[in-house]
Structures are given as structure tokens and as C-alpha cells.
ZAMARGU-4260 file (C-alpha; in steps of 0.2 Angstrom, whole numbers, plus 5000, padded with zeros to 4 digits):
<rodrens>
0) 5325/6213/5035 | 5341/6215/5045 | 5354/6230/5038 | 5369/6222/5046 | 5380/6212/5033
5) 5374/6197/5024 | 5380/6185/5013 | 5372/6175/5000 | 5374/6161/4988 | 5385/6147/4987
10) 5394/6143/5003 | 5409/6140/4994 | 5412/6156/4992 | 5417/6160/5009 | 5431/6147/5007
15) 5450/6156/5008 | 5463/6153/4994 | 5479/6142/4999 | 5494/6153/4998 | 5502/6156/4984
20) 5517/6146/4976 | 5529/6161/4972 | 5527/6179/4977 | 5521/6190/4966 | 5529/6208/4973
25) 5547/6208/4973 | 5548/6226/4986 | 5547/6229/5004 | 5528/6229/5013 | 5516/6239/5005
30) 5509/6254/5015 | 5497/6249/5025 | 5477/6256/5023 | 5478/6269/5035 | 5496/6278/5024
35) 5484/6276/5010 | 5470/6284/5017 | 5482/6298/5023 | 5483/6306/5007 | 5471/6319/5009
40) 5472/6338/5004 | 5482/6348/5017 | 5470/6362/5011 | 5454/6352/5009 | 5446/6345/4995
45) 5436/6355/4982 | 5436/6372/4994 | 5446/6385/4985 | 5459/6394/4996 | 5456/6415/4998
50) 5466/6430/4999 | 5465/6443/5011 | 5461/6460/5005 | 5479/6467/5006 | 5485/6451/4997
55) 5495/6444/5012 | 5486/6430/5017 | 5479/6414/5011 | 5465/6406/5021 | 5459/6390/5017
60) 5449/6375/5025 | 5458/6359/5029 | 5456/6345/5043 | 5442/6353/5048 | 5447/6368/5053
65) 5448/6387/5046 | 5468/6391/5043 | 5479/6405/5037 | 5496/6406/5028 | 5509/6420/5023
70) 5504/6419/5004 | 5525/6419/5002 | 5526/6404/5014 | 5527/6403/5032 | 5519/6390/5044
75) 5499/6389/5043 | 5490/6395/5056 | 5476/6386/5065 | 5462/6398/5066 | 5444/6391/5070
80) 5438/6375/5073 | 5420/6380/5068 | 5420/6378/5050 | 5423/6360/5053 | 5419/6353/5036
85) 5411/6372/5028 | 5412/6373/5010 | 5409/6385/4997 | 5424/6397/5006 | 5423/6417/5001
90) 5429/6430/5005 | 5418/6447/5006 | 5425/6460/4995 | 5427/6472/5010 | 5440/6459/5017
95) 5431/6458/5035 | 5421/6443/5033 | 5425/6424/5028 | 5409/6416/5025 | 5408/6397/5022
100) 5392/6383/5019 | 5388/6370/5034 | 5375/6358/5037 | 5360/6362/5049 | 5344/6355/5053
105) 5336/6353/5037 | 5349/6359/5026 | 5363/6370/5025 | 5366/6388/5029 | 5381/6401/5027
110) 5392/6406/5040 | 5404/6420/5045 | 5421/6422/5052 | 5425/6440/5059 | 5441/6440/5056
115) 5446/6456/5067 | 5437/6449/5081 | 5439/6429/5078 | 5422/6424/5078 | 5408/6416/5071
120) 5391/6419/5066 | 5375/6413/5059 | 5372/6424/5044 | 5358/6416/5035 | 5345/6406/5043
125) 5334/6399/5027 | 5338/6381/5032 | 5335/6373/5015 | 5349/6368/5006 | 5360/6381/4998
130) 5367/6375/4984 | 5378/6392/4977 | 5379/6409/4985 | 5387/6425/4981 | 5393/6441/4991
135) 5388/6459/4983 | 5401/6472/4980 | 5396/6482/4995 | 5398/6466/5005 | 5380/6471/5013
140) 5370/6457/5006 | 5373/6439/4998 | 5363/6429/4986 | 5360/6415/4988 | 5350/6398/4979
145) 5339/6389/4992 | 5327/6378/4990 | 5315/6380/5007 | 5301/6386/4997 | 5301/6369/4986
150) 5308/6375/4971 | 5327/6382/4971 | 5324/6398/4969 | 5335/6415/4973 | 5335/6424/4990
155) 5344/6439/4997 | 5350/6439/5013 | 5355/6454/5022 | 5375/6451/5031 | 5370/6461/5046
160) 5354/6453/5052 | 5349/6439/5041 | 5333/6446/5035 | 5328/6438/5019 | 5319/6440/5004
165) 5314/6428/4989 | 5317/6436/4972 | 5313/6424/4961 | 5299/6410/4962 | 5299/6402/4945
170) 5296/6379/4949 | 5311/6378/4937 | 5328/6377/4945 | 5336/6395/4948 | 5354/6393/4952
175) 5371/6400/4954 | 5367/6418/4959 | 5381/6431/4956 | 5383/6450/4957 | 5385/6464/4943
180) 5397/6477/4944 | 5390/6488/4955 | 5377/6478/4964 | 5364/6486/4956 | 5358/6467/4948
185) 5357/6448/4951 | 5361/6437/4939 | 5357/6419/4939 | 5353/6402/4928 | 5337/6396/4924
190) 5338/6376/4923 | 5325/6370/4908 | 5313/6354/4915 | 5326/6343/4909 | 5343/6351/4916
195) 5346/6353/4896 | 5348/6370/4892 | 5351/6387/4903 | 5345/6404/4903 | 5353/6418/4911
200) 5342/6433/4919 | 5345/6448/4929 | 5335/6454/4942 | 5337/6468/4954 | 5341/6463/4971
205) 5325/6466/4980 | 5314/6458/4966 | 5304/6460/4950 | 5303/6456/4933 | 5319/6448/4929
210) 5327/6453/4910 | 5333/6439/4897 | 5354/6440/4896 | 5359/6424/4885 | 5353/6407/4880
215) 5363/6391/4880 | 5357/6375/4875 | 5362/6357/4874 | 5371/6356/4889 | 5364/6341/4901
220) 5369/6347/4920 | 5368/6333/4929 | 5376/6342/4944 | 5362/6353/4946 | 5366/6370/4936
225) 5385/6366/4945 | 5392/6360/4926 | 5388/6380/4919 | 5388/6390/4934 | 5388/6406/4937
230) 5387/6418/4923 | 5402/6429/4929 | 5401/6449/4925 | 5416/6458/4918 | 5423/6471/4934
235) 5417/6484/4921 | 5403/6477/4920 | 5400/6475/4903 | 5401/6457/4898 | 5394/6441/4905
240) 5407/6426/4905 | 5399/6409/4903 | 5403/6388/4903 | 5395/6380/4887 | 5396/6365/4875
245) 5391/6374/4861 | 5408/6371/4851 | 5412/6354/4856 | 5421/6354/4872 | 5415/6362/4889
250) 5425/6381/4886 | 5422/6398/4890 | 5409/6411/4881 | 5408/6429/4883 | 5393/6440/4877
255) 5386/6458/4880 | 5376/6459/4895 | 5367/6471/4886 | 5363/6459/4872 | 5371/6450/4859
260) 5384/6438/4850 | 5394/6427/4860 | 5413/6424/4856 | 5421/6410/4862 | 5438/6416/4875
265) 5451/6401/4870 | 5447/6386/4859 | 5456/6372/4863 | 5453/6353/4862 | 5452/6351/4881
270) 5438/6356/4895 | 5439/6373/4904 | 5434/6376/4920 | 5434/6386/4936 | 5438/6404/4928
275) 5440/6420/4934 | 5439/6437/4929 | 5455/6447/4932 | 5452/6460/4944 | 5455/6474/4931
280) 5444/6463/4919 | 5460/6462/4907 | 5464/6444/4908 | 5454/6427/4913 | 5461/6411/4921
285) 5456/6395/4919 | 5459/6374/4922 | 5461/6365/4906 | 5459/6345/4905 | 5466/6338/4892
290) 5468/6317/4893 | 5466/6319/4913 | 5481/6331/4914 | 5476/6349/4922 | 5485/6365/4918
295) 5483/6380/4923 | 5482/6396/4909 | 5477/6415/4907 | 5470/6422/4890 | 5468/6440/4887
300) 5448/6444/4887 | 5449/6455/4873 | 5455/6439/4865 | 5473/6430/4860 | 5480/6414/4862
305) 5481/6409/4881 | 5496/6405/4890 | 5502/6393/4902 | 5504/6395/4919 | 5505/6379/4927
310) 5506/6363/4915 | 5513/6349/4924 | 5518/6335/4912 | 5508/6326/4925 | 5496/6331/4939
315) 5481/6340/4943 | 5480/6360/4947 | 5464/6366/4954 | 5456/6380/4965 | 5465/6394/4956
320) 5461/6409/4962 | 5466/6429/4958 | 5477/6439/4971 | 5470/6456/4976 | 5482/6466/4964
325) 5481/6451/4949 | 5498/6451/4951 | 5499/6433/4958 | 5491/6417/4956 | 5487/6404/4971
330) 5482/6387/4965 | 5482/6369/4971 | 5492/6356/4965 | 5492/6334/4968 | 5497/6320/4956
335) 5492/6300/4956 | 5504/6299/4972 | 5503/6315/4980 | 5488/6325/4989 | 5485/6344/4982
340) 5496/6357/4991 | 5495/6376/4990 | 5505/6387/4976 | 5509/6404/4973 | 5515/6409/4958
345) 5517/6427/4946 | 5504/6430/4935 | 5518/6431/4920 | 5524/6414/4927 | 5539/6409/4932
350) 5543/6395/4945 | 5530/6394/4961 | 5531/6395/4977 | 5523/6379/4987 | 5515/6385/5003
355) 5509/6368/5012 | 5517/6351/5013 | 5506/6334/5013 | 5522/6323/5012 | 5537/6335/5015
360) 5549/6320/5016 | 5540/6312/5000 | 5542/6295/5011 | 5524/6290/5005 | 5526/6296/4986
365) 5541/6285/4984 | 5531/6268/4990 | 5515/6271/4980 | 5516/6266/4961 | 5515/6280/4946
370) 5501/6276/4934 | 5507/6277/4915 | 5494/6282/4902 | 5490/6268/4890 | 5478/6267/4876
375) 5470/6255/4865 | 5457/6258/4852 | 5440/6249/4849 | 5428/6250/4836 | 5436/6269/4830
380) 5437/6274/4846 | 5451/6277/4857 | 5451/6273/4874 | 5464/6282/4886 | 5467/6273/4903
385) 5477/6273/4918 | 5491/6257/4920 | 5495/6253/4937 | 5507/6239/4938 | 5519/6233/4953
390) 5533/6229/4955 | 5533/6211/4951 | 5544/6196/4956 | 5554/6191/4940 | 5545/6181/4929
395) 5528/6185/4939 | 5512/6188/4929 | 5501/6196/4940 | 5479/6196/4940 | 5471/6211/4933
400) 5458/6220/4940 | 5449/6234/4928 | 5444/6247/4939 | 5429/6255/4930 | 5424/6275/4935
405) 5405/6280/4939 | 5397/6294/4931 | 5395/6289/4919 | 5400/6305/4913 | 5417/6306/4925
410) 5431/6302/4923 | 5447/6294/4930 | 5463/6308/4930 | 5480/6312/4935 | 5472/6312/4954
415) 5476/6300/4969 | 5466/6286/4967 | 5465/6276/4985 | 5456/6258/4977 | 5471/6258/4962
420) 5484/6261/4974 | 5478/6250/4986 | 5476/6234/4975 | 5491/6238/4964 | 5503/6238/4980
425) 5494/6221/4983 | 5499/6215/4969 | 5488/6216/4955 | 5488/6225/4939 | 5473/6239/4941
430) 5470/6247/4925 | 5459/6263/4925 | 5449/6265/4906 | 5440/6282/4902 | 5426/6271/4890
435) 5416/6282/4880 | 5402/6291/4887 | 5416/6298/4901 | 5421/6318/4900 | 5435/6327/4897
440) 5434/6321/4879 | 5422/6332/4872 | 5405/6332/4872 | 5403/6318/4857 | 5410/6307/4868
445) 5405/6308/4881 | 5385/6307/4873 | 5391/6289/4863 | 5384/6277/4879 | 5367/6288/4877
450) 5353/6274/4875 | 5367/6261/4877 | 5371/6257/4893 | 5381/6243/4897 | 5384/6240/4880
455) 5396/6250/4869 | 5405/6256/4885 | 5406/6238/4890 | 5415/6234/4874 | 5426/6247/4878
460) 5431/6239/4894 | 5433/6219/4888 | 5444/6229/4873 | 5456/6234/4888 | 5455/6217/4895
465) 5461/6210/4878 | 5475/6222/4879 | 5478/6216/4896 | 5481/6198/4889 | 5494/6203/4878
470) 5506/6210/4891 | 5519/6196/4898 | 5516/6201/4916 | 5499/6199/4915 | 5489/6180/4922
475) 5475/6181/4908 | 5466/6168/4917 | 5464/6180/4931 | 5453/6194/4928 | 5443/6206/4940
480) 5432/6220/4939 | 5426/6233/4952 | 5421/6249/4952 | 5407/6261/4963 | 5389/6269/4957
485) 5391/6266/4937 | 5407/6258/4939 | 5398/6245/4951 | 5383/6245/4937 | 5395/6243/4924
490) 5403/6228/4933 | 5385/6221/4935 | 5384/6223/4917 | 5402/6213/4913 | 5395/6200/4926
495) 5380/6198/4917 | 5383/6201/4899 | 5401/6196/4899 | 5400/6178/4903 | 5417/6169/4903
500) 5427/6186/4903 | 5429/6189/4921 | 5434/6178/4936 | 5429/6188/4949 | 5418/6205/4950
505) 5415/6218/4965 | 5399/6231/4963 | 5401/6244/4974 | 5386/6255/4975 | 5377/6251/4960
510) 5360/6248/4950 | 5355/6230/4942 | 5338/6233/4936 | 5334/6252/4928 | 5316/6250/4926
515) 5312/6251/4943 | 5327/6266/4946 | 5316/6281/4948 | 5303/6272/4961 | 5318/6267/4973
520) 5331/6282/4971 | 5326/6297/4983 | 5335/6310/4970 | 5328/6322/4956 | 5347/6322/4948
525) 5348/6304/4946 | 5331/6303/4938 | 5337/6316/4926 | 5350/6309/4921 | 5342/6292/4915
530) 5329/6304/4909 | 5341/6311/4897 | 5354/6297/4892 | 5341/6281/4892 | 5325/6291/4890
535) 5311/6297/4901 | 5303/6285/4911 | 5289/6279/4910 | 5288/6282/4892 | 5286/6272/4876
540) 5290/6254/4871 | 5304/6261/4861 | 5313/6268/4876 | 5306/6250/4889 | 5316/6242/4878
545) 5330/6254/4881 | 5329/6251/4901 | 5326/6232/4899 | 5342/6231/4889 | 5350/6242/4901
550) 5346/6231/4915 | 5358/6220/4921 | 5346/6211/4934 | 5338/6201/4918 | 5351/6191/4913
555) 5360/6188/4930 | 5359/6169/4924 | 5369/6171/4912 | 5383/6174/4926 | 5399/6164/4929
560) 5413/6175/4939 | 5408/6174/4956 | 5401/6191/4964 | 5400/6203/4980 | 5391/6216/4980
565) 5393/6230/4993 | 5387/6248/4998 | 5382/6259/5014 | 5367/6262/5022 | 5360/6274/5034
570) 5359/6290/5030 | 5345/6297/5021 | 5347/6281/5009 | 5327/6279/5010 | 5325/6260/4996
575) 5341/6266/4986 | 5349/6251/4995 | 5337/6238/4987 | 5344/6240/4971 | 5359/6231/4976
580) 5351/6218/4987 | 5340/6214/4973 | 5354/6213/4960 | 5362/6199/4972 | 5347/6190/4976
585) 5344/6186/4957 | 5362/6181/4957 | 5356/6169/4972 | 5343/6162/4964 | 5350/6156/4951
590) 5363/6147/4959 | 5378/6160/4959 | 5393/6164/4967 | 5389/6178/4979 | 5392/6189/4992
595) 5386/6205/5001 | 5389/6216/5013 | 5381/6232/5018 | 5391/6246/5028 | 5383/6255/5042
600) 5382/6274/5045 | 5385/6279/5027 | 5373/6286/5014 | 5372/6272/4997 | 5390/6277/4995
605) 5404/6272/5007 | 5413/6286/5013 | 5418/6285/5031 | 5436/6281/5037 | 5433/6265/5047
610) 5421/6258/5035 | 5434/6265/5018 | 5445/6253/5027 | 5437/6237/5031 | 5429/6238/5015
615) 5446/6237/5005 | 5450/6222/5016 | 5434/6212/5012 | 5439/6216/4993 | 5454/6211/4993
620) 5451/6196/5001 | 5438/6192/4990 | 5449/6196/4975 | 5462/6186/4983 | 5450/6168/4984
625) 5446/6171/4965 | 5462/6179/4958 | 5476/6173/4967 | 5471/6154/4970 | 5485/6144/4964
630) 5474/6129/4962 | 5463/6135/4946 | 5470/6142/4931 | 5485/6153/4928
</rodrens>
């Protein structure tokens, strides 16, 4: 079977709208793809930024490259070319060494910039994937968790030479290695067989029998131990500082290494992440998410309220990180038009100092439309969602297009979102929806789709598009919905389930038939996660019943908005790519509207530039034929 593109279905679906009778936009030429697809992070996406030992200097990894900056501002420098796209940036505590993940035959190893002598070195040579890693005090050896020996297990690798040595060998995952204070232990997460519950050991660094720190249960990591951690010990060593749902929300914990009962550090009605132990061990920093807004706070260990920071009525701060003194604070900062730039600001707080400029003349900002927060409520829920409407011609009513997130536990935020921008400065009404079973709502939440796919979520969303219907602006006879990996599941389910409801639907990445999903997916997370919210597989009737109703594939007759269906292929996909094809052959046979196209080069998901960019074209003009024709309805 050819993997270039292909289309299926009616022919009539490949026939171009007429033009439309009035203009919907009433503002000059949207930005074209290529100024959308510009706003990147100057400082690179997820890679915290680092300090230099005397507190000087900020590096961080953007464009591809390793740069430095004065951390009270200055020009950045260009340093290396060589991380090119490294993760996972640290610094060794001795300040000599940056050290950084990049992909190698097989896997990935670290890496390390002298940054006396400006170069680069192979430091470890494992050539499985590292998946987390940690420097020790004395900056002689790094942990590491690596999975060449078929199970993810714990190695330490010595800095100088790369000799290495397993010290852990448990077939469970062990994860997320980090240091005590004086280098004397490893500690690390033990995953349970379902990525259900953790337990924290320590080990001494060159083996043995590893000693039982703290439990935690009834968290599913989907991310591979990534959603807890690493257990973080206090600078005096005394305290292990953990991520946990235990009271609701995703917060922080702190217990006795020694042994004993964990207190929660700030309660709040909001998820923590990302913290860190003041360098004295007198305060902790972390992110807090509250309704997609990310602020940035300090509580004291010993305990207290916390204090804010940074708390942007709007926005998103990230990747914060300690100076060497604790005195100051760097973080990143972005909005829904703007990329994340780099911050310093006091510890106490007070205004900060921004360090790198994405848009320093704001030209781009001021042409891309501010999302407002809405919020309708469904069956005793509410359901919080991003509005993206242009700026309309007068008495325009515009199509809508609900944009649905993957996950299913993610969630849409105050974060640059390229496919809502883009179709909203196109002229359509995009509306974002965090349905239930997204995060950053607490964990009850986000567990109400478990068993339910496609269902109660599903209600969610057609409860947004009978919102929709009510606003003056709106064509409610013009209705799309898109979204990639569960959100291009979750529009298969609208365009199977919802008959009538939608007049056009884009799939992007997604899954019609889940019965089949563990024989054609090439990875353990994925299979875990069905595992844990629809049941494990193959299992009893009760729970084929739960996957045949979960199945979208089954009732793809009942279909009446015409469909495409897209994804990538290419790059270690293996049969993942059937699942679409599959889904929009059973459209076929049945006599529906459909197209699809598969992009080249690309794992299931499509990320490349190029490929980003024609595939926003084919969308919109498919939206276009279906939403903007003057001819039917509206």
C-alpha cells in the first residue's frame, strides 16, 4: 500500500466552495503560516535555563544552540552549535560542566560542555534511552535511568571516563534518579506494573540492597514516572520532597527520609509542579495551575502560606529555577500571543527583569487574537474553555470549529496555541473546551472519562457547541471539529456518535477502533493508559464492552459531516498508522464524505515545519468547502 497521500470516498468532496457573499473579517491580512509558526521560545521549549556557579550567568538552549546571557540582561551569547536539540540541561554543581541529553544510535546519551575550554564531550555511552539523570554533589559521577538492559533501571556513570555500572535491576520501571546531600545515596521511583503507584528507595551509589523511603499511591503516570518525579532531598539532607495526588490536586509532600509522616507543603486548589529546594533548604518554589493560568510562588519548608512571585492575570511561567545565592529567581514566561522569554526577578519579589525578547517590537502580538475564558456547565460539571473569536465584518456570523485537546489527560492553557490562531485569524470562531477527564482540575476530574470514552466528555463538547449557538456572531449551521491524538479520537467519536451535530470534522492523529489498539501501537505508555482508564486488555466481557463502546470505528455509518483524516508517517511509526487508515476506510465503505492524507517523514504525529504548514492549508481548505460554502445552510 502506497504511504504518499490518498484520498477516499465521495468525489464530491474534493469540489472547492464558491466565494463567499460578504467578508467575514473586517481587519487587514492575517499573518501568514510561516509568522505563526515563528512563535517559538527564544530559550527553548521545556529546557530549563541554568546559572552559573557565581550567579552571573544564565545558559540556556534555544535555536538549536547552547547560549549564555548576563543574568541582569545584556545581549545572549551564541555558544555551541552542538547541543542542537539536547534536553534535560544541568549544570554540575562544581559549575565546570553543562551537561545536556541528545539522541544517538539507539537511544540517547548525555553530553558535556567544558565551559573553560568550550567543548564538547561524550560522557555517557549506554546508548539506550535516558529518560532522567542527575549530577552528584561532588560532580564526579551522574545517575542516570536507562533502559539498555530491557528494563529501566538505574546506572552510575563516572564524568571522567564513562565507566558505568547498573545499580538497580528490578523488570519494574526505576526512574528519576537524584542525589542525597552528601552523595553518600541514590534515591529513585520504583513504578508499580501499572504506572499506579510509586515507591521511593535509596541505594548506595555503587549497588546493593536498596532501603524503602515513602509510598505513594493512586497516582497513574502516564508519562513514565515524569508526573512524580524525582523525590528531591532537603540541602540538609533530612527530608525527601515529593509530587502526589493524595489530597486531590497534584501538590507537594514532604516526609523524613528517615521514615515517617508526610505533610503536605501548600494546599491549594490548583496543580504544583516543577519545585525546588532553596539552596539553604529554607524555602521551595513552585508552578501553580489554576484554570490554565501559571504562577509562580515560594512557601517556606518549615511551613506557612506561600507567596506569589509571579501571577500573571494571564500567561504561562515555567522553567523556574534558583540562583546560586537563592537570592533571585530566573523563570520563563509566554501567554496565548506571545512565546516564553527569560525573567529574573528577587526572591522577595518585586518587578522582573526580562532578559530575551521573541517579539521585541510586539508587531506579531498585536495581529494575533486574545483568547477570553468562557464557561458553560453540563450535567453538574463546569467546563472551562478558551474563545477565539475575530474580528468580524458587522453583522457577520462566523462557523465554529471546537478545537478538542489529546491526552486525554492535558489540557488547553494560557499557552500559544498555533491551530487556534491560525483558524481564528481565518475567520472562524475556535473554541478550546477542557471536557472532563482533562488535568489541572484535580484528580476527580480528570478520572470522570475513566470507562467512558467518547461519551460523557463528548457531552461535554456538543454542551460547548450549544453554547456556541446562542452567541449572535456565530453561523450555527456551521459547525467543525478538529483536534490531534485524543482530540482526533474525540472528533471520530463526534463524527460517529453525534450524527447531525457537526458539518465538517478533521482527525488528526487518532484511534477509531480501541479493541485492536494494543496490537498496532508500538508503545508500553499508551497501552497503560487504556489499561488504566478503559481496563486491561484483553480482559472480561465487562470491560470488551467498555472498548467496543469506546470504539468509534463501529458506528462510522451512522456518520453525516464529511471527514479527513490525517497523520505522519515514517519514523519508527511501525502499524500505528493503520488505525487511521482503517477508521476512514469504514467511513468509505459506507458511502461517506472522506478524505485523507498521510505526511511524510514524521512519527504518527506531525511535527515538522514544512509538513506543520501544508497541513493547516489542506484544513483550512477543507473547513473552508464545508463551513464557508455560501450555497448550503447559514
Amino acid at each position: 500500500m502506497t504511504r504518499t497521500t490518498r484520498l477516499v470516498g465521495c468525489a464530491a468532496a474534493l469540489v472547492a466552495a464558491g466565494a463567499l457573499a460578504t467578508p467575514l473579517i473586517a481587519q487587514s491580512p492575517p499573518p501568514t503560516i510561516d509568522q505563526l509558526q515563528s512563535v517559538t521560545p527564544a530559550i527553548g521549549a521545556n529546557v530549563a535555563p541554568v546559572w552559573s556557579a557565581d550567579g552571573n550567568t544564565i545558559f540556556y538552549i534555544g535555536e538549536g544552540a547552547l547560549w549564555s546571557i548576563g543574568a541582569t540582561g545584556g545581549q545572549p551569547r551564541r555558544i555551541s552549535e552542538t547541543p542542537g536539540s539536547g534536553t534535560q540541561l544541568r549544570m554540575s554543581p562544581d559549575g565546570r560542566l553543562l551537561t545536556y541529553v541528545k539522541v544517538v544510535p539507539g537511544g540517547s546519551d548525555i553530553f558535556g560542555w567544558d565551559v573553560a575550554a568550550g567543548s564538547e564531550r561524550r560522557i555517557t555511552m549506554l546508548s539506550g534511552r535516558t529518560r532522567s539523570y542527575s549530577i552528584s554533589p561532588d560532580s564526579r559521577s551522574i545517575a542516570v535511568a536507562n533502559d539498555r538492559s530491557g528494563s529501566e533501571d538505574i546506572w552510575v556513570v563516572a564524568v571522567a571516563d564513562g565507566a558505568a555500572r547498573r545499580i538497580t535491576s528490578s523488570p519494574l520501571y526505576e526512574v528519576f534518579p537524584a542525589w542525597n546531600a552528601d552523595g553518600s545515596k541514590v534515591l529513585y521511583t520504583r513504578l508499580d506494573s501499572r504506572w499506579v503507584d510509586h515507591d521511593v528507595f535509596e541505594v548506595a551509589p555503587t549497588g546493593g540492597t536498596p532501603r524503602l523511603v515513602l509510598r505513594d499511591k493512586d497516582y497513574f503516570d502516564y508519562r513514565q514516572g515524569a508526573s512524580f518525579g524525582f523525590p528531591m532531598v532537603s540541602p540538609d539532607g533530612k527530608t525527601v520532597m515529593f509530587r502526589s495526588q493524595r489530597g486531590g490536586w497534584a501538590s507537594y509532600w514532604l516526609a523524613p527520609i528517615a521514615g515517617g509522616t508526610a505533610r503536605q507543603l501548600a494546599a491549594e486548589s490548583g496543580d504544583q509542579s516543577d519545585a525546588r529546594w532553596s539552596p539553604d533548604g529554607s524555602q521551595v518554589l513552585y508552578l501553580s495551575m489554576n484554570n490554565g493560568t501559571q504562577s509562580l510562588k515560594v512557601a517556606p519548608a518549615a511551613g506557612g502560606s506561600a507567596r506569589a512571585i509571579a501571577a500573571p492575570p494571564v500567561g504561562i511561567v515555567s522553567r523556574a529555577e534558583w540562583s546560586p545565592d537563592g537570592r533571585r529567581i530566573s523563570y520563563a514566561f509566554g501567554g496565548p500571543t506571545t512565546a516564553p522569554d527569560l525573567y529574573v526577578v528577587a526572591a522577595s519579589g518585586g518587578t522582573a527583569t526580562q532578559l530575551t525578547q521573541s517579539d521585541p517590537e510586539g508587531t506579531l502580538a498585536s495581529a494575533l487574537v486574545t483568547p477570553e475564558k468562557i464557561s458553560w456547565t453540563n450535567e453538574g460539571l463546569t467546563i472551562n474553555a478558551y474563545l477565539y473569536k475575530p474580528t468580524l465584518a458587522a453583522g457577520a456570523r462566523a462557523p465554529v470549529i471546537m478545537l478538542v485537546h489529546g491526552g486525554p489527560t492535558g489540557q488547553f492553557s494560557d499557552s500559544y496555541q498555533l491551530q487556534a490562531q491560525f483558524f481564528a485569524s481565518r475567520g472562524y470562531v475556535v473554541i478550546a473546551p477542557n471536557v472532563r477527564g482533562s488535568s489541572g482540575y484535580g484528580k476527580r476530574f480528570e478520572d470522570l472519562n475513566n470507562r467512558d470514552w467518547g461519551h460523557g466528555d463528548l457531552r461535554d463538547v456538543l454542551a460547548g457547541v450549544a453554547w456556541a449557538k446562542q452567541q449572535p456572531y456565530v453561523n450555527r449551521d456551521k459547525i467543525g471539529i478538529t483536534g490531534i491524538s485524543y482530540g482526533g479520537m474525540l472528533t471520530m467519536y463526534a463524527t460517529s456518535f453525534a450524527p447531525g451535530v457537526f458539518q465538517a470534522a478533521i482527525s488528526g492523529s487518532g484511534y477509531g477502533d480501541v479493541r485492536d489498539f494494543h496490537n498496532i501501537v508500538p508503545e508500553l505508555q499508551h497501552s497503560q493508559l487504556l489499561h488504566y482508564e478503559l481496563g486491561r486488555w484483553p480482559s472480561t466481557p465487562a470491560v470488551d464492552s467498555i472498548y467496543r463502546r469506546s470504539s468509534a470505528i463501529l458506528k462510522a455509518k451512522d456518520a453525516t459531516a464529511p471527514a479527513m483524516v490525517i497523520h505522519g508517517f515514517g519514523l519508527h511509526v511501525l502499524d500505528a498508522d493503520y488505525a487511521a487508515w482503517k477508521y476512514a476506510r469504514e467511513l468509505a465503505k459506507n458511502s461517506k464524505i472522506v478524505e485523507y492524507k498521510a505526511y511524510p517523514n514524521e512519527t504518527y504525529y506531525v511535527y515538522g515545519r514544512e509538513n506543520t504548514k501544508q497541513m493547516l492549508q489542506d484544513m483550512l481548505g477543507f473547513f473552508d468547502r464545508y463551513l464557508k460554502d455560501p450555497s448550503v445552510g447559514g
